[in-house]
N, C-alpha and C positions, 0 to 999 in steps of 0.2 A: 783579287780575293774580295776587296771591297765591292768591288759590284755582281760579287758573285750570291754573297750574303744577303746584300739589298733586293737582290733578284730572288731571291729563296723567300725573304721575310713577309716581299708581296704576295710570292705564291701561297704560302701557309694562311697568311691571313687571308686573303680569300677564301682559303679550302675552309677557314675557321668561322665565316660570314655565314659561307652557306649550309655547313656543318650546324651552327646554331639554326640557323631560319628553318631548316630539317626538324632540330628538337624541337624548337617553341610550336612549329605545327600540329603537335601532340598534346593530351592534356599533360602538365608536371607530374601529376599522381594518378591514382586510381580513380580517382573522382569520377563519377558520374556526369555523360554529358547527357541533359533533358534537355528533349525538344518533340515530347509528343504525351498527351496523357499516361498510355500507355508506359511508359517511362518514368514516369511522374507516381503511379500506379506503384510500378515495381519498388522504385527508391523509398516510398513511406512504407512498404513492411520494413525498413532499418530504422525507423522512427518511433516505433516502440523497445521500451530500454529489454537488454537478454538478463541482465541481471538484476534482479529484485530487492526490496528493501524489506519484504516481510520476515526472514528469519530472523533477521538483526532487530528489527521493532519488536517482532513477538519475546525473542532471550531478553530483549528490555524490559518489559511493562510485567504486572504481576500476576500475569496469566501464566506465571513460571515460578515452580520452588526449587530451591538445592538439593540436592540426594548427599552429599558430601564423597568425599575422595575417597570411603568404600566403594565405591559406586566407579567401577572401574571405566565408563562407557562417557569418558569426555576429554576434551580435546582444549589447547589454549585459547583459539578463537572464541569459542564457545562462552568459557569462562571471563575471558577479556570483556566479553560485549555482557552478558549476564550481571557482570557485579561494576560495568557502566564505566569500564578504565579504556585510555586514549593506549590501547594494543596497536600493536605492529603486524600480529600475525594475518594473513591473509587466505581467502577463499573466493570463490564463482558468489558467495554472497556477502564477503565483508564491505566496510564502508569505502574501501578504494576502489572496488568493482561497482556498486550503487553509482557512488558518483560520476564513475566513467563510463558506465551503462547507459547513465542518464544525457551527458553530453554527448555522448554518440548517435541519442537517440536525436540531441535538437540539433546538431550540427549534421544531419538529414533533413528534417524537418526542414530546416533554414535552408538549405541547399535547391530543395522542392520550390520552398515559397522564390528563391531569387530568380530561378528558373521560369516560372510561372512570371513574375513578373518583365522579362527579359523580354520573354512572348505575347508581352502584350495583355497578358491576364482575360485569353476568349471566355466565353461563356461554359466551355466545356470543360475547362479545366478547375472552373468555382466550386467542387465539389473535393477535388484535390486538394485547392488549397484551404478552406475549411478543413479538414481533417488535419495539416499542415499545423495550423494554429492551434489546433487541440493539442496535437500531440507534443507541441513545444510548451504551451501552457502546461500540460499533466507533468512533465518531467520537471519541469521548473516544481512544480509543485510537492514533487515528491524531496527533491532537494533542497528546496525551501523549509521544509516541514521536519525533514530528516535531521540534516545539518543544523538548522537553528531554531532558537524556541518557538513557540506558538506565537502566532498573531496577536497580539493585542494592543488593543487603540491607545492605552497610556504608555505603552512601552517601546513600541513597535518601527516607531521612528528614526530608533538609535539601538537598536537591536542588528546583528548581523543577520544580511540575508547571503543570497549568494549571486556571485554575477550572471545577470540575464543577457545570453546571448540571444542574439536580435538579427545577426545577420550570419552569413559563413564566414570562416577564418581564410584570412589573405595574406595573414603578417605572417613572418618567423617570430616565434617568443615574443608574442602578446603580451603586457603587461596587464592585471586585468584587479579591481579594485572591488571589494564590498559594498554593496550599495546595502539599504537595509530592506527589513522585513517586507516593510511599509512598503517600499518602493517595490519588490517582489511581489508583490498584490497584487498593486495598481496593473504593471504591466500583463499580468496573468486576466486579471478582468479584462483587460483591453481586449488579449489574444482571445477569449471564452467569448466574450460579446461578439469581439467581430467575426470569430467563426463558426459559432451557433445555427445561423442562418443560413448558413453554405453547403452542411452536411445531408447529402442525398444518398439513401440505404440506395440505391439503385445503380449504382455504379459498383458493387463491390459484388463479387462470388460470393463470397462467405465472409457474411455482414460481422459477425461474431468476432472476428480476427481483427475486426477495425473499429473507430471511432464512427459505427454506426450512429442515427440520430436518439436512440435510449440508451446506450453508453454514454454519447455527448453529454448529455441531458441529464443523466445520473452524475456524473464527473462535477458539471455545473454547482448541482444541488449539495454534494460534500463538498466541495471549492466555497460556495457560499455559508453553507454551515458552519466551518473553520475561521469567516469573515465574518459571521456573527450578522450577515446580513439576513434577517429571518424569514421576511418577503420574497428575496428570489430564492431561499430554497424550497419555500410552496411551491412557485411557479414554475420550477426547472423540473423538482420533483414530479410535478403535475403532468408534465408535458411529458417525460417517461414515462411515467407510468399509466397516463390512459385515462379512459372515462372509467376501467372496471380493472381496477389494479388485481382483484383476488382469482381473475387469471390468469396474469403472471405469474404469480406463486409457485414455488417448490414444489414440486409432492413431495412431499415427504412418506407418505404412505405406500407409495408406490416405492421409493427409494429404499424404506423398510424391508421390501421384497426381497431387495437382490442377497445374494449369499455374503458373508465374512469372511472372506477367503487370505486373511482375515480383513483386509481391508481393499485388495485391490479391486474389483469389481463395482464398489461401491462408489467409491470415490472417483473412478471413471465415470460412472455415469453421472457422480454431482458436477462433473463439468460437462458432460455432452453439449454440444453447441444447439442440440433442436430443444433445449430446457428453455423455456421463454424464458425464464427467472434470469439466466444466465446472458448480461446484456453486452460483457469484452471481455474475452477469452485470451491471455496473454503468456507464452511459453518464456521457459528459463532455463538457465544452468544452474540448475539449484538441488541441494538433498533434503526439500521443505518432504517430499514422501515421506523420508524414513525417521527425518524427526519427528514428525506427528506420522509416524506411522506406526505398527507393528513389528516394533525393531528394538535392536537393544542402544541401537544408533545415539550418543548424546543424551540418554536415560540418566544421567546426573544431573541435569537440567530440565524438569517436566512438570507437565498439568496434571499433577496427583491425586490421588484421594482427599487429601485434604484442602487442597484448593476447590475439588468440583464438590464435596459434599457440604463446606462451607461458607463459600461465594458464589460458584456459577453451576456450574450444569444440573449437578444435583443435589442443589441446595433446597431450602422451602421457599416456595412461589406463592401467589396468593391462590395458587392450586391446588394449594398442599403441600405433604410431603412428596418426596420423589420417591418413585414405584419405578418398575419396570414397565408398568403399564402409562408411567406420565405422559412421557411425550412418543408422537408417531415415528420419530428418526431417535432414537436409543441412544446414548452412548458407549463407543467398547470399553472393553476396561483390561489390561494388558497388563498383569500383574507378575511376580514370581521374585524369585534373588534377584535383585540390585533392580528389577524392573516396577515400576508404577506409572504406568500413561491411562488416562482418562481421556478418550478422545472421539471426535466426533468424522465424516469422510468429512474431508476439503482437498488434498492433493495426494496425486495418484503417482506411485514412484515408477517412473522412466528412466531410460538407461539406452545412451546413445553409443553403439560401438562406433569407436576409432578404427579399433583391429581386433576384429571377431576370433581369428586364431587365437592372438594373446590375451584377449577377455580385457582387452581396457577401454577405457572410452569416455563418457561425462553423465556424471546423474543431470537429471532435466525431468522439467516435471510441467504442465499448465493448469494454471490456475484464474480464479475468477477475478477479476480487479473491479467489477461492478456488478450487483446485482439488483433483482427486485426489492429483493426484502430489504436492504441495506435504506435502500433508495426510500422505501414506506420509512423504516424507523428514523431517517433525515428529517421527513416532510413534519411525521410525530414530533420529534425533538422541537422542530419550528414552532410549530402548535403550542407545547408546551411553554416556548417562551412567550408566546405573545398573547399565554392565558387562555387558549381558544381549546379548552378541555371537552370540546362536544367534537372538532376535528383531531384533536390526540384523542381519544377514547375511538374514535372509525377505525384511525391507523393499527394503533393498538389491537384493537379486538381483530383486525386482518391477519394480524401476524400470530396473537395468541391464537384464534382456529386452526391456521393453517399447522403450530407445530406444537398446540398441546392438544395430547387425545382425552386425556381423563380430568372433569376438573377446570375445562378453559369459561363456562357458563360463570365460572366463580368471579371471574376478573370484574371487577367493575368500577368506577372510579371510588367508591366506599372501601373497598379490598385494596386498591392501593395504598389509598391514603391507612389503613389497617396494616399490613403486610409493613410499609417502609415502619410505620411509628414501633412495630412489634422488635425491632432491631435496634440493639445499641450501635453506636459508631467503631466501625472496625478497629480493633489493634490486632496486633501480629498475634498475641498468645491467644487471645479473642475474637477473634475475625469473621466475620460479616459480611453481606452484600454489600453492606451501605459503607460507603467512605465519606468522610469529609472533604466534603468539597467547597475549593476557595478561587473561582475564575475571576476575570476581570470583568463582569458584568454581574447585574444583578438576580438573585434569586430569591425571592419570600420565600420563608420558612412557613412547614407548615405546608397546604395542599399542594402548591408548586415544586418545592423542592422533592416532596415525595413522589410527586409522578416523575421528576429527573431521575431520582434513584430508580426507579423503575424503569426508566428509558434505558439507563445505562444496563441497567442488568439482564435486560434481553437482548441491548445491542452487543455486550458482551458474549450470550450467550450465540447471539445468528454469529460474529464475527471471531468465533474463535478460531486460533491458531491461524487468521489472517494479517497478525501484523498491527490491526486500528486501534486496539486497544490502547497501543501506549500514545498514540494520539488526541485519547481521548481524557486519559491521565494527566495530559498537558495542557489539556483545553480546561479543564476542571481545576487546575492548582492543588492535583490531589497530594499525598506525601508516598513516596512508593518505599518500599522495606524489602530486607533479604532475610530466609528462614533459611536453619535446615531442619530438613524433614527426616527423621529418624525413626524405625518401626512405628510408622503412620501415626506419629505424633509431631508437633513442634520441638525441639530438640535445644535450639539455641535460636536468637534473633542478633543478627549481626549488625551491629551497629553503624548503621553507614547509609543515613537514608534520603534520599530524595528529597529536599520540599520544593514548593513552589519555586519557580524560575531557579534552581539548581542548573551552575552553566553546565550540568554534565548532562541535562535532560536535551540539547544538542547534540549531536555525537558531531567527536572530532571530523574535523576533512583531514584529506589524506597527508601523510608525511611527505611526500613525493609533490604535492600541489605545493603546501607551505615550503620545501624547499624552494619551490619557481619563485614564490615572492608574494604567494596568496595569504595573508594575516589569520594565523589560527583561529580558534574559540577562546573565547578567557576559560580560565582554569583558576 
């Protein structure tokens, strides 16, 4: 019996030798095996993240009022991320899907790049991996910026950022540590520097979909702007945009054209990919449509009357008052019971069936992640800090033609300086374009700061309901506040507000991460 057993235990193992050498010959997962451009190719469309950070940035910053719980058209996500609380509830765009979004997207990326280097790194594939490096620096970036406060040179050291993956994942349960802000920079400039130079429009079908070289290049220019390095966002900006930037531009007159249907048509065509303007065109599983859209969708939460007639869209400019006739692209205005949205086209609502019999499926929508104009009020911003008000005055005047029609001859650096001093400093009962602002850098008071309020408030105006505002709230040390808005008045100001370096001006990381062993946000 004994040597019957010994006889069996060599046979099994054997059968178990080569049963393994069987498996190992296969990849462990689904992973992707590169080993051709074209491969290389396919695997970085998973290198841009599916789910977006701008609903959640936009419900943040104060491009948003309360309608209150009359207002039957809202949800807990909604409300969780709006009044800036570390919620549980989840969606296609809460902060657990951002972040998983975004690692999905570098842990491609990375996969690309090791690939690439396995092969030797030919000449053919330098254009791959450029794009590789972009698209791991923009997600870090967006995680960087999302999850933890703003960059700042005196703080930023000892600030949490988040861990930069650099290579693909080989461990089981990684144990994986905080580095800080600072260091989440550094490594992103590396990745932006070194692959700047590698991005060739020539390799791509449909440039628009990728880290083309004026996407790149734009990315750059906000990546530096956020760094406070004011020089390369001239020069990144520069290089986007061209010797004759006010080609790229919008139409906006044109865009006026199309019908209100009420909004879908429009707003399809504000992302058409043949719009030069439009320099990376990124799809998502998101309902950014219908909350800025013509819907009753999250109508407890909007860009009301009272926001756009006494901040942004249609407030008074150094153009005037606001007419119908102000500007070439209009705003709608979507009003009735429980409904107030003031809104401009940015995303067009999509809807992907699952199962067309049973009508289910995933809202999904594409939107712009980089444009022209964005990319000009960058290079303007720069301008402005390093005093050079004859190169902000060019930028400026490019963008004031392109999207005021009546009233843009007004703008002039005198009208600014006129226009911002014509404004008290916002309060909530009293509110205003102009906020107080308290960054980590320097501002003169007086003609500099006035053309900053002016930067801000047509950057706010091209960047509505994209999300950058509350970005830009963070970079300024603004104080942000919550109203509700009651028969188109202010009704109550709840007290709970924002100031400077507020840890809540980081949104929590996920419940699910911090279980693994990743160190929350302070609270």
């Amino acid at each position: 019996m004994k040597k019957i057993f010994y006889a069996l235990c060599i046979v099994l193992s054997a059968f178990f030798v080569i049963s393994c050498n069987k498996f190992l010959d296969v990849m462990p997962d689904n992973r992707a095996e590169i080993d051709s451009p074209e491969k290389a190719a396919k695997l970085l469309v998973s290198a841009y993240p599916v789910n977006g950070y701008l609903l959640c940035s936009e419900l943040s910053s104060d491009n948003v009022d309360y309608y209150g719980e009359t207002n039957p058209y809202g949800d807990r996500f909604s409300e969780d991320i709006f009044f800036w609380r570390d919620g549980q509830e989840t969606s296609n765009e809460s902060p657990a899907r951002v972040w998983a979004g975004c690692y999905g997207a570098i842990a491609a990326a990375n996969q690309v790049l090791d690939a690439i280097k396995d092969m030797g790194t030919p000449d053919e594939l330098l254009p791959f991996k450029g794009e590789a490096l972009i698209c791991r620096a923009y997600a870090h970036f967006i995680l960087t910026n999302f999850f933890g406060l703003h960059y700042s040179p005196l703080y930023s050291d000892t600030d949490m950022g988040v861990p930069y993956m650099e290579q693909p994942e080989k461990e089981l349960n990684p144990q994986y540590e905080r580095p800080s802000v600072a260091s989440n920079y550094e490594k992103m400039a590396a990745d932006i520097e070194e692959g700047l130079p590698l991005i060739n429009d020539a390799v791509y079908n449909v440039p628009k979909y990728h880290f083309n070289k004026s996407a790149a290049y734009a990315f750059a220019s906000r990546f530096y702007l956020y760094y406070q390095d004011w020089d390369k966002v001239i020069q990144y900006a520069t290089v986007a945009l061209g010797a004759s930037p006010q080609t790229l531009l919008r139409d906006n007159a044109q865009l006026a054209t199309y019908p209100r249907d009420p909004l879908g048509t429009v707003s399809t065509q504000y992302i058409a990919a043949d719009n030069k303007c439009n320099f990376l065109l990124l799809t998502g599983y998101s309902t950014l449509g219908v909350v800025f859209g013509a819907y009753y969708t999250s109508s407890r939460y909007s860009h009301g009357s009272v926001l756009s007639t006494t901040e942004t869209i249609r407030s008074r400019g150094p153009w005037g008052n606001f007419t119908t006739n102000t500007f070439y692209l209009n705003p709608w205005v979507y009003s009735g019971t429980n409904l107030d949205k003031v809104l401009l086209p940015r995303h067009p609502y999509l809807f992907e069936y699952t199962d067309p019999v049973a009508g289910i499926g995933y809202n999904r929508t594409v939107y712009v992640a980089f444009t022209a104009e964005e990319t000009l009020l960058n290079r303007a911003e720069a301008y402005i800090h390093k005093k050079d008000y004859t190169g902000a005055m060019a930028d400026i005047t490019l963008w004031v033609n392109n999207t005021v029609k009546t009233g843009a001859n007004l703008v002039t650096e005198a009208s600014i300086e006129t226009w911002a001093n014509s404004y008290a400093y916002h309060t909530p009962t009293a509110p205003t374009p102009k906020k107080e602002l308290n960054p980590d850098f320097v501002i003169d008071s007086g003609k500099q700061e006035s053309f900053i309020q002016f930067l801000l408030y047509i950057r706010r105006h091209e960047t509505i309901h994209m999300g950058l505002r509350w970005f830009d709230q963070k970079r300024y040390g603004m104080t942000a506040t919550r109203r509700l808005i009651q028969s188109g008045a202010v009704a109550a100001v709840i007290e709970d507000n924002l100031e400077k370096r507020d840890p809540r001006y980081a949104i929590q990381i996920p419940y699910d991460v911090v279980s693994a062993g990743i160190a929350p946000n302070p609270r």
